[in-house]
C-alpha positions in Angstrom: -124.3 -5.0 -1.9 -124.6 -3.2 1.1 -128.1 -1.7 3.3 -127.1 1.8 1.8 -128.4 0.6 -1.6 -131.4 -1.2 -0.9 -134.6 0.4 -0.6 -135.5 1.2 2.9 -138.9 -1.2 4.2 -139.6 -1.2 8.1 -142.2 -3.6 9.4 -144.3 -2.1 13.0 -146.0 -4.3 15.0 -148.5 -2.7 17.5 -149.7 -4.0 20.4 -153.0 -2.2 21.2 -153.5 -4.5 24.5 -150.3 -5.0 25.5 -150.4 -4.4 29.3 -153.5 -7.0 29.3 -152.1 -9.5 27.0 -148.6 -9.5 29.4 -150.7 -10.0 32.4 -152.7 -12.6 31.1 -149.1 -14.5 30.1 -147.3 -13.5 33.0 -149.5 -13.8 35.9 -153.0 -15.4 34.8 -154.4 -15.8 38.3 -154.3 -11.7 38.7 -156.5 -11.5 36.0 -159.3 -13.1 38.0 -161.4 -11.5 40.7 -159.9 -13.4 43.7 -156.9 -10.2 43.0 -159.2 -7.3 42.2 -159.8 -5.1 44.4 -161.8 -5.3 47.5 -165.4 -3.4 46.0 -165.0 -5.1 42.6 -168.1 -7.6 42.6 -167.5 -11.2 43.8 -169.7 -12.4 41.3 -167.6 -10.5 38.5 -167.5 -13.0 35.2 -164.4 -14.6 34.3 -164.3 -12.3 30.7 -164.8 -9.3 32.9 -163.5 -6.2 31.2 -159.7 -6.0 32.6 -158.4 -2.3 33.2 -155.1 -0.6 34.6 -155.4 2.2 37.0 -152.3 4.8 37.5 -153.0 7.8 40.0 -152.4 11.0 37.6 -152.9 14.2 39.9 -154.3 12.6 42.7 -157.2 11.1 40.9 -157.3 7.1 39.7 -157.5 7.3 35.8 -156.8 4.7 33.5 -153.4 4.1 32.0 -154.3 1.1 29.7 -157.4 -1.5 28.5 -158.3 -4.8 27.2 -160.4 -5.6 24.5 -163.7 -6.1 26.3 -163.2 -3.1 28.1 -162.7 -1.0 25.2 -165.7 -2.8 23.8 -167.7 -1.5 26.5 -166.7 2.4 25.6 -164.0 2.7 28.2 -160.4 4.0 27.2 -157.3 5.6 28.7 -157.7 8.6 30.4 -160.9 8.0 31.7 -161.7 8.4 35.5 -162.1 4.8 37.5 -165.2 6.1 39.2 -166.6 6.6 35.4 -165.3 3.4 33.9 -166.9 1.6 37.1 -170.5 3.1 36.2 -170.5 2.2 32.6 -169.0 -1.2 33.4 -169.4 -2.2 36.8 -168.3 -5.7 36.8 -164.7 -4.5 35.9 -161.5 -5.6 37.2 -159.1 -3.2 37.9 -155.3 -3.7 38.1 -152.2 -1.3 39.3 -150.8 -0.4 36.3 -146.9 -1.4 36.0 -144.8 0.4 33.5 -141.9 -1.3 34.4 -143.0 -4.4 33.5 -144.8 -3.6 30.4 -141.2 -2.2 29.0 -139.9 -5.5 30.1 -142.1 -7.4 28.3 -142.1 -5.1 25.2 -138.2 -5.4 25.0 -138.6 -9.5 25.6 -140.7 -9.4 22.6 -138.7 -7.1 20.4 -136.0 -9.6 21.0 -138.4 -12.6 19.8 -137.8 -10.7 16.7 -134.3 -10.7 16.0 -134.4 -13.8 14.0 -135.8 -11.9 11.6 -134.1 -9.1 11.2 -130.6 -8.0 13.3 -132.4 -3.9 13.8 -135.0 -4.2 16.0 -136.0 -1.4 17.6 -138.8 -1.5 20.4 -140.9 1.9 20.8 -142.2 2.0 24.1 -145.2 1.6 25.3 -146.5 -0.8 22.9 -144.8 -0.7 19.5 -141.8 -2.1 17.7 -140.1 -1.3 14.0 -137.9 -3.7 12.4 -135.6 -3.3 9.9 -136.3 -5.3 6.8 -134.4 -4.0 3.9 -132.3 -7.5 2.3 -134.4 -9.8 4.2 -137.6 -9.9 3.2 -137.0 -12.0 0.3 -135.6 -14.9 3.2 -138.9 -15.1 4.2 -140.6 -15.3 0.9 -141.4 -11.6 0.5 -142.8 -9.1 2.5 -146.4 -10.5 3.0 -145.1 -13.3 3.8 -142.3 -12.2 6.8 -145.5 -10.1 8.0 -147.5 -13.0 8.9 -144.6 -15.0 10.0 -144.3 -12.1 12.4 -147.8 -11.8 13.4 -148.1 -15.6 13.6 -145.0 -15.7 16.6 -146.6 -12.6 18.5 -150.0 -14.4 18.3 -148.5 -17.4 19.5 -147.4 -15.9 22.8 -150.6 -14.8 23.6 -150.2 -11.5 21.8 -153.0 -9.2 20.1 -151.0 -7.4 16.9 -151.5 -5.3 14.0 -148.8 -5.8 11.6 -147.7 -3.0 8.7 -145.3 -2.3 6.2 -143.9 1.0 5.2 -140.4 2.8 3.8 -139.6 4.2 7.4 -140.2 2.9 10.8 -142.5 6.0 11.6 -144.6 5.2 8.4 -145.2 2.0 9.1 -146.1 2.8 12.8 -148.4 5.1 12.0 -150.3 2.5 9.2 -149.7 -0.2 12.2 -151.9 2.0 14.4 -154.7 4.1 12.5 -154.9 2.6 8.7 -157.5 -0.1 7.8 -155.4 -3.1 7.0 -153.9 -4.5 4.6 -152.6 -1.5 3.2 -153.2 -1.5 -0.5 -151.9 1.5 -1.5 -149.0 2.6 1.0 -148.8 6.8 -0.2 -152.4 7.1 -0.2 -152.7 5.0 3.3 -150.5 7.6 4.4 -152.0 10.5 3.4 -155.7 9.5 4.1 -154.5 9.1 8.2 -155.8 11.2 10.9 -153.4 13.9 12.2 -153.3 11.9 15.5 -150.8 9.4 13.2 -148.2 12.8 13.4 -147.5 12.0 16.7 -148.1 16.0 18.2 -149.0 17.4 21.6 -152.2 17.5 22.5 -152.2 21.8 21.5 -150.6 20.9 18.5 -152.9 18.4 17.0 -156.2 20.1 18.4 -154.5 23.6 16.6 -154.3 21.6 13.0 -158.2 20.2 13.7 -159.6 23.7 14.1 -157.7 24.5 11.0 -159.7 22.2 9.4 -156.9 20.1 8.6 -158.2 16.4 9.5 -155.6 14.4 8.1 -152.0 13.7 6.5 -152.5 14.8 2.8 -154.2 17.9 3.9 -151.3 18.8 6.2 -148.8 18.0 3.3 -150.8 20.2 1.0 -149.9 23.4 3.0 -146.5 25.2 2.6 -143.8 23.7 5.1 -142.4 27.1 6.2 -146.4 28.3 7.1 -146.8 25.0 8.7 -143.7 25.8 10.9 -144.8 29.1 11.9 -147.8 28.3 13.4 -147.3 25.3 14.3 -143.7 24.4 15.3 -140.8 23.2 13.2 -141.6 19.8 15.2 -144.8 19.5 13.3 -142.6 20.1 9.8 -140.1 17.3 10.7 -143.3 14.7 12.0 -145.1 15.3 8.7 -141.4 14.5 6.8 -141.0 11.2 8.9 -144.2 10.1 8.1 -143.8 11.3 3.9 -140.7 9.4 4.0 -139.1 12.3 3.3 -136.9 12.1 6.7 -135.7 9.4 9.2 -136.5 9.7 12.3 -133.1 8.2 14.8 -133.9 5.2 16.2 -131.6 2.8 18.5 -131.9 -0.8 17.6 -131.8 -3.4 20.6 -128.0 -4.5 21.2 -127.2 -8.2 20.3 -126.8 -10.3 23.2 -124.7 -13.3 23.4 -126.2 -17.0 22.7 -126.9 -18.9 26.1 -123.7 -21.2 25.6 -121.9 -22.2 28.8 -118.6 -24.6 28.8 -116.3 -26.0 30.6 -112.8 -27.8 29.7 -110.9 -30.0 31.9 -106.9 -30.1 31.6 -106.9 -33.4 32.2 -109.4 -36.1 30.5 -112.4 -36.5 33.5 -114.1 -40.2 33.6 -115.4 -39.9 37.5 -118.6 -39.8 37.2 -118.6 -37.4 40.7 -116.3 -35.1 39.2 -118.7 -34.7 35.6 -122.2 -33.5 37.5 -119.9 -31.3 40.1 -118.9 -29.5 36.4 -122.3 -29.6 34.8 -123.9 -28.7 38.1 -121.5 -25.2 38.0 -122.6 -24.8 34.6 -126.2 -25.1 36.0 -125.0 -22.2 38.4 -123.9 -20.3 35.7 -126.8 -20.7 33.8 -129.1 -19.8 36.5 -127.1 -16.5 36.6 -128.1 -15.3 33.7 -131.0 -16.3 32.9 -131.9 -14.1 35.9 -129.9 -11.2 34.6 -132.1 -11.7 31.2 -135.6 -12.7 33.3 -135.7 -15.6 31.1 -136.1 -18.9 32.2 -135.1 -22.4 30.5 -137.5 -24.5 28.4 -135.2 -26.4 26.6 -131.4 -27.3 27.6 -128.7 -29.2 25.6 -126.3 -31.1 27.4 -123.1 -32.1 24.9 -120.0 -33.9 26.3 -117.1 -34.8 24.4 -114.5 -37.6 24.9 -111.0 -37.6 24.6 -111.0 -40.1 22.1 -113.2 -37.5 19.6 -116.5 -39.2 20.4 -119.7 -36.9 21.3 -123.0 -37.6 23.3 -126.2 -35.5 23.4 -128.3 -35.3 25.8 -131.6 -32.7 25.8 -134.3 -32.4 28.4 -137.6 -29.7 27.9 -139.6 -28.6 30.6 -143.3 -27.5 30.8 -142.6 -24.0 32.0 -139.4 -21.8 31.9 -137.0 -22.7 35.2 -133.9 -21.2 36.0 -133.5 -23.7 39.1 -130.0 -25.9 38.5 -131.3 -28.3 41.3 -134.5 -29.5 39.2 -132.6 -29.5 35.5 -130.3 -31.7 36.9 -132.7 -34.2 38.3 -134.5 -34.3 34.7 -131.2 -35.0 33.5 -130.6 -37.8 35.7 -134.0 -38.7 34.7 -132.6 -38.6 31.0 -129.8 -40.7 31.7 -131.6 -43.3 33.3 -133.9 -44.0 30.8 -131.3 -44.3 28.0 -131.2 -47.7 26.3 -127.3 -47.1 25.7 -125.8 -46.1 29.1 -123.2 -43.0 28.8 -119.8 -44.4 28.3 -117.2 -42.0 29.7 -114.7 -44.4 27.6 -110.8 -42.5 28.7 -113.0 -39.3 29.8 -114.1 -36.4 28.9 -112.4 -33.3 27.8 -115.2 -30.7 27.8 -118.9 -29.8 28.8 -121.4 -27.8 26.9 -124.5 -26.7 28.1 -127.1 -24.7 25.4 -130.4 -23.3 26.0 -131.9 -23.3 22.9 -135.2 -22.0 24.0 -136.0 -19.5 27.0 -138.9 -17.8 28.1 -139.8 -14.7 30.2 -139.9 -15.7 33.6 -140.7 -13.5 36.3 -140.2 -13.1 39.7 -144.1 -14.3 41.8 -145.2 -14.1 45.3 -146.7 -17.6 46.8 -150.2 -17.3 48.0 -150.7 -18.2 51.5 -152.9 -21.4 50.6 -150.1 -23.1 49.0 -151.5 -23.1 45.3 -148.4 -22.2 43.3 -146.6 -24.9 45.3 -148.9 -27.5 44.4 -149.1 -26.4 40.5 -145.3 -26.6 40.5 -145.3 -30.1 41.8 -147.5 -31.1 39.2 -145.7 -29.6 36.7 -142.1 -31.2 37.9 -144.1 -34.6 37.9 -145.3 -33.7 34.4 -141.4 -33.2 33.6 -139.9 -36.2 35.2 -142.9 -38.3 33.6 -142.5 -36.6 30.2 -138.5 -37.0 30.3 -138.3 -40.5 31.1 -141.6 -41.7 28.9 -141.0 -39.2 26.0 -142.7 -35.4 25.5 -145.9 -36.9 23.9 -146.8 -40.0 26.4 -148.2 -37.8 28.8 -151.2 -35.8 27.5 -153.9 -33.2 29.3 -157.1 -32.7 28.3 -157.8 -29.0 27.4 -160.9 -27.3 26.2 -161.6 -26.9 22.3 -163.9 -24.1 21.1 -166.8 -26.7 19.6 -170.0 -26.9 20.7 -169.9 -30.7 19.6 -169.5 -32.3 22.4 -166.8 -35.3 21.4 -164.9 -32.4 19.8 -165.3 -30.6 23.0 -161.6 -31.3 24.1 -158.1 -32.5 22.8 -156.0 -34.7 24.6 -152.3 -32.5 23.7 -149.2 -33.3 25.1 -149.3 -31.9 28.8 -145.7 -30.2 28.1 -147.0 -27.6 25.4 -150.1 -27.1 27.8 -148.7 -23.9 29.7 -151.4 -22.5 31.8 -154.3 -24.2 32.8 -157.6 -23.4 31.0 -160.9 -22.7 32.8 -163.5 -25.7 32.3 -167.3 -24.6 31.7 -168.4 -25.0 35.1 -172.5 -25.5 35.9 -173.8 -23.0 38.2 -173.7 -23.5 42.0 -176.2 -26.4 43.1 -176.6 -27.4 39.6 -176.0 -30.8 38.2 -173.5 -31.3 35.7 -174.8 -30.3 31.9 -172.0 -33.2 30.7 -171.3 -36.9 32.2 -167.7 -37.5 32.5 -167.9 -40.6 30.5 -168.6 -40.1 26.5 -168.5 -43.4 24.5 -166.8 -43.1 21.4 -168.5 -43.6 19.2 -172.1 -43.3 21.2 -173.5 -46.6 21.2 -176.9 -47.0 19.1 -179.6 -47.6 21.3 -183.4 -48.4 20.4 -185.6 -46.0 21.8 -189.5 -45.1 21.9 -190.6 -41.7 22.1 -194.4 -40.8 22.8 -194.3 -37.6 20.4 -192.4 -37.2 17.3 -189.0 -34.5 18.6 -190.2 -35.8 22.1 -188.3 -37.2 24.7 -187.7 -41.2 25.1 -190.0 -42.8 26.9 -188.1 -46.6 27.3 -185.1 -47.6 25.4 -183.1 -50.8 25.0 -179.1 -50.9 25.2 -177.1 -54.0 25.1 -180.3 -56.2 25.0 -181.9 -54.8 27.9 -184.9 -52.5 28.7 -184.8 -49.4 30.2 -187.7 -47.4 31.8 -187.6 -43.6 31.5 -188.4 -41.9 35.1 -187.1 -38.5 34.6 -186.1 -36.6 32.0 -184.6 -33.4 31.3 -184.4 -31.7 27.7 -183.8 -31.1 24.7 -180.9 -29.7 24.8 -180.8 -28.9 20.8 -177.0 -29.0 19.5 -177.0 -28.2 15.8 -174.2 -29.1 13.6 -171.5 -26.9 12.2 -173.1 -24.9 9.3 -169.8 -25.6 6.8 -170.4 -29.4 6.9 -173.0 -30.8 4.8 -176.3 -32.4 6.5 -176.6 -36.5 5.4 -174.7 -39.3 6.6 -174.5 -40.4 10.6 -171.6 -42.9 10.8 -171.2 -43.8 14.2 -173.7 -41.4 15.5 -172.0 -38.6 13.7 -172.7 -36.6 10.9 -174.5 -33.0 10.1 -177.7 -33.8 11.7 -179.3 -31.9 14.1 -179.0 -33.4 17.7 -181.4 -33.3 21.1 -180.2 -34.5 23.9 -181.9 -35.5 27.0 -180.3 -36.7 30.5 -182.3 -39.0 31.7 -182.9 -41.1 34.8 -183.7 -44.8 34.5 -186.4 -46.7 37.3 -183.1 -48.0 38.9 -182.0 -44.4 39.5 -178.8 -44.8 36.7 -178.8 -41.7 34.5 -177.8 -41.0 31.0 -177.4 -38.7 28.0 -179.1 -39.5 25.1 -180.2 -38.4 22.0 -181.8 -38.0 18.7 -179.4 -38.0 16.0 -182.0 -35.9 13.4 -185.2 -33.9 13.4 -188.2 -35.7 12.0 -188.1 -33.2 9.6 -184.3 -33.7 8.7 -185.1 -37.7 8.0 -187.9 -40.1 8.4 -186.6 -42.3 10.7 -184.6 -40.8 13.1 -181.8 -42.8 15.5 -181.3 -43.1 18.9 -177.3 -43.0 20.7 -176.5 -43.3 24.0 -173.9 -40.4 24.4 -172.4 -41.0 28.2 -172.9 -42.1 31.6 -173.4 -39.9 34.7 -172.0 -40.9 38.1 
């Protein structure tokens, strides 16, 4: 059975933020104020609505938003002096429509492995061919999450739809409510805007009083043409599925598979990482031609004698530099159990890259930052490569207002860019002690008020006076777990914490594990130590 007698299906992703969402992957420190420009406010938030400006007839308009600025009323096409005075914290950014191509193509080719027609629709769209695969995945509602899952997991904001032809399920992708229950009527109840017409055009078919597709269709094709174009005709049949619209799917691109032979069996062990140090060079090459950088490489060697070894190394962030995969290599070797055996020799080298990322070309700051974050992200490498990928763990922040829940200790190679830490404001003590106990120690406490603060407490057999206090700091528990037990200080009570200072001057967080009115008898927990 061949494509030509399946029933066409296209899947569209759109990417309503994708100059944002690129920027935010590619360059993360650009999104901060420290690169906006020199009137933006120094005091500008870090969720500061992010904007691109492009000069169109010698004004400064702009060409693209993020989420929180479109939240704040501001769109494309609107003047930077305007967007400034309805949102004048914003940061604005050079738009760069080179690089948003880049990255759209880069992720239309994410998307081969579902489909071999991909075709990317600049500036912030791709259709994929799905007739004969769908059912590989499980059906079609299931390949559309798969999709939206991968796009999601690089950072990516999508809307995901379904339709017989590419244009279709654009249009649905961009204006439709989704999920589409009804794909013809979906169609038909979209704005005009979905056609895809001039600016003349589409304003002509509003003061018509035609405001979307089905009443278009309802008019006769040949008046449509006359007063509107023949272009407006062939959109409308695109979008029907009466039509196909040409598309050119993204060519196929070899797998990154390097070798090398030797005529002659090679058991030096010189002459092996001069070889595998060319295929590094090799590598590099094009990887660079791609902008992709390594994550994962796959070193196979085969002896004379038929036997194989595997070697395979991952690295924190992509590199295309042959000098630092070789040292994790040698890393590799030397913390194999079984020391590589070159036995009679070996007859050939293969190096795979099973997993690359985009990896673009950046400018070092003049303090030396990007220097020092890729020191401790080699260390991270050598570390991880020697020890095994999960010995070595970072601590990132977890959306939980709970505070033991606060963080996850994940391994530090799948931790890509740094997170931002809740920081307290300038001159402020810290709201959290670095030190939680876990599970908070019980302590016996008096308070002089029912809800009040402790006045004394005893931990560990000793008593403690209370000299200062600050508090409550009320931290209810998540409303889809049920309010009762408190094992370990845990449980769905309600908690208020204090920080308090001791006579001696040693301070600590504490607090009530329930409300007087949640339980009778309310316990006490010492949470964490300040320094």
């Amino acid at each position: 059975m061949t494509n030509a007698s399946l029933p066409r299906r296209a899947l569209a992703l759109w990417f309503p933020y994708l100059a944002a969402d690129r920027l935010r992957q590619q360059e993360p420190d650009r999104c901060a104020t420290a690169s906006a420009p020199p009137d933006t406010p120094p005091d500008a938030p870090p969720d500061a609505p992010l904007v691109f400006v492009a000069r169109q007839k010698n004004a400064l308009r702009l060409a693209a938003v993020d989420a929180r600025a479109q939240g704040q009323g501001l769109a494309p096409g609107m003047a930077l002096a305007d967007a400034r005075v309805r949102a004048p914290g914003l940061i604005a950014v050079e738009a760069d429509g080179e690089a948003d191509r880049h990255w759209l193509e880069l992720l239309a080719r994410s998307c081969i492995r579902f489909s071999p027609l991909v075709m990317p629709h600049p500036p912030d769209a791709i259709a994929v061919d799905i007739a004969g695969v769908a059912h590989l995945f499980g059906g079609e509602a299931a390949l559309a999450d798969a999709v939206a899952e991968q796009m999601e997991a690089r950072g990516m904001t999508v809307r995901v739809a379904c339709a017989a032809t590419a244009g279709a399920a654009l249009a649905l992708a961009r204006y439709a409510p989704l999920p589409v229950a009804d794909e013809a009527k979906a169609i038909r109840a979209l704005p005009v805007t979905a056609l895809g017409l001039d600016d003349e055009a589409t304003l002509g078919l509003l003061r018509a009083g035609l405001k979307n597709v089905g009443a278009v269709a309802a008019r006769p094709r040949a008046a449509l043409a006359i007063r509107f174009g023949i272009g407006a005709v062939r959109a409308l049949e695109v979008l029907l599925g009466e039509a196909q619209s040409p598309a050119i799917p993204l060519p196929h691109r070899a797998p990154l598979r390097f070798e090398r032979r030797f005529a002659e069996p090679v058991a030096h062990e010189r002459a092996v990482a001069a070889a595998f140090a060319e295929l590094l060079e090799a590598a590099g090459r094009t990887l660079e031609e791609r902008g992709l950088g390594g994550r994962r490489f796959r070193l196979l060697l085969d002896r004379s004698d038929g036997a194989k070894r595997r070697l395979e190394i991952e690295t924190g962030a992509p590199t295309r530099d042959p000098a630092l995969v070789l040292r994790l290599f040698d890393e590799r070797i030397a913390a194999l159990s079984d020391p590589l055996d070159p036995g009679f020799g070996y007859d050939r080298l293969r190096l795979h890259i099973p997993l690359a990322e985009p990896l673009a070309a950046s400018q070092p700051a003049l303090d030396g930052a990007e220097k020092a974050k890729g020191r401790l992200t080699e260390l991270v490498d050598r570390l991880g490569t020697r020890l095994g990928p999960g010995s070595i763990r970072r601590l990132v922040p977890n959306d939980s207002h709970i505070p033991e829940q606060a963080q996850l200790a994940l391994p530090a190679i799948d931790c890509r860019a740094p997170v931002r830490w809740p920081a307290p404001h300038a001159g402020e003590p810290p709201l959290r002690p670095l030190f939680l106990f876990d599970p908070p120690q019980p302590v016996e406490a008096v308070a002089e008020v029912p809800d009040g603060p402790p006045h004394r407490f005893r931990w560990k057999g000793k008593l403690h006076e209370v000299r200062l206090y600050e508090g409550p700091e009320r931290i209810a528990t998540e409303w889809w777990r049920k309010r009762g037990g408190e094992q370990d200080g845990r449980g769905g009570l309600t908690r208020d914490y204090y920080r308090i200072e001791d006579a001696r001057g040693r301070r600590y967080w504490i607090f009530r594990h329930g409300l007087y009115g949640e339980k009778t008898q309310p316990k006490w927990y010492l949470h964490g130590l300040f320094a």
